[in-house]
Each structure stands twice: as structure tokens, then as C-alpha cells.
N, C-alpha and C positions, 0 to 999 in steps of 0.2 A: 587461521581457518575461520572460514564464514559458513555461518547457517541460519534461516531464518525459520523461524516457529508461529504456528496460527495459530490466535486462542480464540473462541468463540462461545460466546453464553447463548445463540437467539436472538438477541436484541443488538450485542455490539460487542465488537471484538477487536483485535488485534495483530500485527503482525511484526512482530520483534525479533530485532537483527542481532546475532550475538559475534562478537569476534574476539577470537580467542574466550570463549565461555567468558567472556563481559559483555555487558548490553552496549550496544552499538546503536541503538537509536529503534525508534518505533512507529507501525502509522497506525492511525485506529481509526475503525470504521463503526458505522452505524445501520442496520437492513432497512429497506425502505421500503419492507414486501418481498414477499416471496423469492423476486426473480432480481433483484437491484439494492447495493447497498452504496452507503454515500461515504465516500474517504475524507473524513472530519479535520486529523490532523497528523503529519511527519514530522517526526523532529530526530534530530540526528545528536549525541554527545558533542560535545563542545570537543573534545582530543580526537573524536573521530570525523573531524567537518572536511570536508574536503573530500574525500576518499571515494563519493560517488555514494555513500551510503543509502542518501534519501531517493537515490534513483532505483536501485534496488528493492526497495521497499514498495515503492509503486508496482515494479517489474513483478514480483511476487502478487500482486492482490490481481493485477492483471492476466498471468497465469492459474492463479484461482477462477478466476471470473469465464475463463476461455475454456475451464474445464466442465465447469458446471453450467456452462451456457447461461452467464449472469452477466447483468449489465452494471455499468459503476458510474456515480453520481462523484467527479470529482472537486468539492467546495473547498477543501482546503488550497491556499495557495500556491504552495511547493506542486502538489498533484496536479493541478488545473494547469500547471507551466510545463508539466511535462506532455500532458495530454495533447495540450494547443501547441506543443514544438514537433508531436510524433506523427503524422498521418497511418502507422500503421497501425495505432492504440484504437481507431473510432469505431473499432467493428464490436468494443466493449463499453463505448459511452454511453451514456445517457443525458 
């Protein structure tokens, strides 16, 4: 079973993939104001590579982002690859 969980302080937060209640990997972000935060970094467990995890994790901050009408700054490299491979992610870029 898969589930992922937000954590957010305000400043910078989190989104961690858990499978089977182990950590499956995480991406974390940073607000960059009000309306836009920047996805810093994904990284996925070493036993769970492979599995599509770190796409997920993006997929999650981009349905946050679509819900609250926020826009995402994606710097980290895994994020910025899925971004630049999706045409339909741009309507939450920045």
C-alpha cells in the first residue's frame, strides 16, 4: 500500500511517500511567497528505485499546487525532468 503525507511548517515542507508504512522516499519544497513554492529535492530509498516513486512525489505537489491555485518553481533535477518531459504540468509552472 502507498500513501503520501504533507508536512508543512510556512517556510518549507515536505512530501513523503510511505509504502507499506516505510518511507519510500521524499521531495521537499521551499514557499517562495504566497502563491509559489520551489521543489528543492526528490530522492527515492535505494530498495525502492525504480518503482516510479520519485514521479509520484512530483504528481502529489502538483495536485497540491492545482488545488490551491499555486504555482511551482521546479529547481531540483528529478522535478525539472519531469516538468520539461509533461506538457500538461505548465499550467502549474513557474
Amino acid at each position: 500500500m502507498i500513501r503520501i503525507e504533507k508536512e508543512d511548517d510556512g517556510k518549507k515542507g515536505r512530501f513523503v511517500l510511505y509504502a507499506n508504512e516505510k518511507v519510500g522516499g521524499e521531495m521537499t519544497f521551499t514557499w517562495a511567497g504566497p502563491t509559489k513554492f520551489i521543489i528543492d529535492h526528490t530522492g527515492v530509498e535505494d530498495e525502492f528505485a525504480g518503482k516510479g516513486f520519485g514521479k509520484k512525489l512530483v504528481m502529489a505537489a502538483v495536485e497540491f499546487a492545482r488545488e490551491k491555485n499555486l504555482k511551482i518553481m521546479p529547481l531540483c533535477p528529478f522535478a525539472k525532468k519531469v516538468f520539461d518531459k509533461d506538457e500538461s504540468l505548465q499550467d502549474v509552472r513557474f
